[in-house]
C-alpha positions in Angstrom: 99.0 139.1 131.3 101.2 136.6 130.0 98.9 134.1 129.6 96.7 135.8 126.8 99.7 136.9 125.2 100.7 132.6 124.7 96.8 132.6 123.7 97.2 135.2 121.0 100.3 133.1 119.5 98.5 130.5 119.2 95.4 132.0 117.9 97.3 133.0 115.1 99.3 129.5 115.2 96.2 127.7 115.0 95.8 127.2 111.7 99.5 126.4 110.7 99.4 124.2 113.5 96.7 122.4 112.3 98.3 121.2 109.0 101.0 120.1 111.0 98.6 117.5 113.0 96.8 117.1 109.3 100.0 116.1 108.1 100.7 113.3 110.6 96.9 111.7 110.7 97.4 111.4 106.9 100.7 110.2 106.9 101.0 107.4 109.1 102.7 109.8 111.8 99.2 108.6 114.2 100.1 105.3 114.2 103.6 105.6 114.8 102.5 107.9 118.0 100.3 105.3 119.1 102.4 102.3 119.4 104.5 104.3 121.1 101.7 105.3 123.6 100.1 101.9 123.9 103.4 100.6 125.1 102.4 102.8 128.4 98.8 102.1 128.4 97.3 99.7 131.1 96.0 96.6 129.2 92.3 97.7 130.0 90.3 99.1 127.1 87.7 100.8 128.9 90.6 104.0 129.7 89.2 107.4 130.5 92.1 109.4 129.0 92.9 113.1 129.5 94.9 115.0 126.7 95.8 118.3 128.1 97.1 120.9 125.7 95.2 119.3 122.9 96.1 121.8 120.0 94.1 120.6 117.0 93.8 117.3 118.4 96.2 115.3 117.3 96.3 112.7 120.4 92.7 112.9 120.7 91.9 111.7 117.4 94.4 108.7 117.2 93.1 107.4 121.3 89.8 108.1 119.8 90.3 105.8 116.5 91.4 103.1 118.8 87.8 103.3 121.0 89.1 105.5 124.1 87.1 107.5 125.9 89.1 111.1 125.5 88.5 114.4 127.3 90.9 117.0 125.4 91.5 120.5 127.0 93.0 123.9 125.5 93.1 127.2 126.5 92.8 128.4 122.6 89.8 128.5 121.3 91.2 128.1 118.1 93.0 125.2 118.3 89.8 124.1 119.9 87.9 124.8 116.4 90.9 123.0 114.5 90.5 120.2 116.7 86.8 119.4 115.9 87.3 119.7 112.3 90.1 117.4 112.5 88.3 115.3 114.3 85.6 114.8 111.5 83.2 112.2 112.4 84.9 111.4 115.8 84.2 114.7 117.0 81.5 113.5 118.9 83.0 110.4 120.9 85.5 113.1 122.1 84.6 115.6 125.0 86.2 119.4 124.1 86.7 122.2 126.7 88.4 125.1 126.9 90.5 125.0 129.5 93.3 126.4 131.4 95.5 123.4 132.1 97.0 125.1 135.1 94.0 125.3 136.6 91.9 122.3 135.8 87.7 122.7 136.8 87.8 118.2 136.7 86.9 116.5 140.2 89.9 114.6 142.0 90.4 111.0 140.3 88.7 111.3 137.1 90.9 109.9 134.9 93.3 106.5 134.0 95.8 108.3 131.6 96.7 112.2 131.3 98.8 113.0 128.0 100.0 116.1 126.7 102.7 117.0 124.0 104.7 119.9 123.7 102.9 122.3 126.1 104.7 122.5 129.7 107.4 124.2 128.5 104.6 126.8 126.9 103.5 127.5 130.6 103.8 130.3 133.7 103.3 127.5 135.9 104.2 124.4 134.6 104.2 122.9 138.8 101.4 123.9 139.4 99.9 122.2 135.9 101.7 119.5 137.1 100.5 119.0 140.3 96.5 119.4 138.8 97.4 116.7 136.8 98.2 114.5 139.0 95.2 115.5 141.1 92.7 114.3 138.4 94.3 111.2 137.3 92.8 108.1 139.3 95.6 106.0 142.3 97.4 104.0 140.1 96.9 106.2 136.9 99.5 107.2 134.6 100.7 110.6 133.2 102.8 110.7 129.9 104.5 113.9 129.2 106.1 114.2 125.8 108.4 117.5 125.0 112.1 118.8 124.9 114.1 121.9 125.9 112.3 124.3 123.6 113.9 128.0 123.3 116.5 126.9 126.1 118.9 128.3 123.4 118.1 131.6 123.9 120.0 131.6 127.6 122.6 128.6 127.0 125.8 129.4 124.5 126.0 125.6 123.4 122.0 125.1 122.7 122.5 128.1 120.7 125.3 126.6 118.5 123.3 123.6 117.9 119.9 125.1 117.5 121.8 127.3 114.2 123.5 124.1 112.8 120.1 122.6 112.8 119.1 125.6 110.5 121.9 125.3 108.2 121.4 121.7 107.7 117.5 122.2 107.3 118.4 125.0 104.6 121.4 122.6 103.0 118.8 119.9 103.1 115.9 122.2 101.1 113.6 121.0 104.2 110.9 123.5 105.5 112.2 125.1 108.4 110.1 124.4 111.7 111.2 127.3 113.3 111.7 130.6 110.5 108.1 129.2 109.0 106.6 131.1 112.4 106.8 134.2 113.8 109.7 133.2 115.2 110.5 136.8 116.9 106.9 136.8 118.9 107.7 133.0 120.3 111.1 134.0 121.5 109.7 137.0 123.1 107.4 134.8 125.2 109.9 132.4 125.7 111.8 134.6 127.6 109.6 135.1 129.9 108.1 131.7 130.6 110.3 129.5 133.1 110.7 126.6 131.5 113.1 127.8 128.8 116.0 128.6 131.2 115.5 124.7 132.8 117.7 121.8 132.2 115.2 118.8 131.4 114.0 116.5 131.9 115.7 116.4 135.1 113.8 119.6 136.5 110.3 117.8 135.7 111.6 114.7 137.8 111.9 116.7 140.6 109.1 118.4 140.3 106.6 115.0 139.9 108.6 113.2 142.5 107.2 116.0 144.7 103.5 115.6 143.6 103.3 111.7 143.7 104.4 108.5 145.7 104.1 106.9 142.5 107.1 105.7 140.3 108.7 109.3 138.3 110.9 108.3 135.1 112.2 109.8 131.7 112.9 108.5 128.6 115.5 110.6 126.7 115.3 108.6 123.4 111.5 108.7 123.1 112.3 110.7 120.0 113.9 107.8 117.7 110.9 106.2 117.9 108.3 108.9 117.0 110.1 111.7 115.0 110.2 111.5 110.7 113.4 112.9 109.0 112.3 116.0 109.1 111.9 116.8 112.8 114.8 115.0 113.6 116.7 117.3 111.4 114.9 120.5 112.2 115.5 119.5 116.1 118.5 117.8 116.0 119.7 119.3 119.3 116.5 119.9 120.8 115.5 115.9 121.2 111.9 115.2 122.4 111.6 113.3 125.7 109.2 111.4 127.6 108.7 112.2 131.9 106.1 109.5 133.2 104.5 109.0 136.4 102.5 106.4 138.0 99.8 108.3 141.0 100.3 106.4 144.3 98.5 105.8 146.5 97.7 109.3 149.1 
């Protein structure tokens, strides 16, 4: 089963993932991510937020230093671990589950805000995750999506091109690279088999949202200037983040 095969990646992931997130929380990084992320927030305090694909709780912890109330979700168990210990004394104003984000157990309406970053393209279903997503978030609430074209250049000739110049400037540059620092050989080999990697997007996740919401669908392509250090930008120069948000109308 595919699924458990992503699960075991990130079981072993967990931990160098987690000083990635450590990284950010202790270098600014958090706050950078939530100005960004309060520009898209409804002016009301009192938000129950959903961060879906929480990793070791990097979104969780910065809504929850700003006094949200945050539910974060993943299927790892591991990065669920991470997440809590990250978390330190906050762990308790945040709600944990383990959870497949495809198939979400949450009642219709719960929540004001659903965030996630850097998962769809990580999924079988990614529709179908979006379409539960939008079926817990409240009329009126908004989803924010943040992630790129990952692995696309393992079926398009130009992504390829670019994704190797971004690893001769990393190496020219004396940077850690993002990508040869994992097992870069087990990611691809899931990433051939998950959809996502052979869609052009974020125009594919437009389509798919506008289908799931009578709400207002858009994308922000230069999301990335604003929330990427040096270092990503030059690891994924040709892989640039983007934002898909979408506002729940009414059924």
């Amino acid at each position: 089963m595919l699924l458990t095969k992503i699960a075991q990646y990130w079981t072993k992931r967990a931990d160098g993932y987690s000083q990635v997130n450590q990284h950010e929380l202790a270098t600014g990084q958090d706050e950078v991510w939530f100005q960004e992320i309060q520009r898209h927030l409804p002016e009301n305090r009192d938000l129950k937020i959903l961060d879906v694909g929480t990793g070791p709780g990097f979104f969780a912890i910065l809504l929850a230093k700003q006094g949200y109330d945050v539910t974060a979700v993943d299927y790892t168990e591991a990065m669920l671990s991470q997440a809590r210990c990250n978390a330190g004394s906050l762990e308790k104003s945040i709600h944990f589950y383990r959870m497949d984000a495809q198939n979400l157990t949450f009642p219709d309406h719960t929540f004001d805000v659903v965030i996630s970053r850097n998962l769809t393209w990580n999924l079988e279903e990614p529709g179908k995750a979006y379409a539960e997503w939008m079926r817990v978030l409240k009329e009126g609430g908004k989803l924010l999506n943040f992630d790129a074209n990952w692995y696309r250049y393992l079926f398009d000739e130009e992504k390829r091109q670019g994704y190797e110049e971004d690893r001769r400037q990393v190496a020219s540059l004396q940077m850690e690279d993002h990508y040869t620092c994992t097992d870069i050989d087990a990611m691809e080999e899931i990433a051939r088999q998950i959809p996502m990697s052979r869609q052009m997007r974020p125009a594919w996740d437009l389509q798919v949202l506008q289908a799931c919401t009578k709400g207002t669908v858009q994308a922000d392509e230069q999301v990335w200037q604003r929330v990427w250090d040096q270092t990503e930008r030059v690891n994924y120069a040709s892989t640039p983040m983007f934002l898909v948000s979408a506002v729940k109308g009414a059924a």
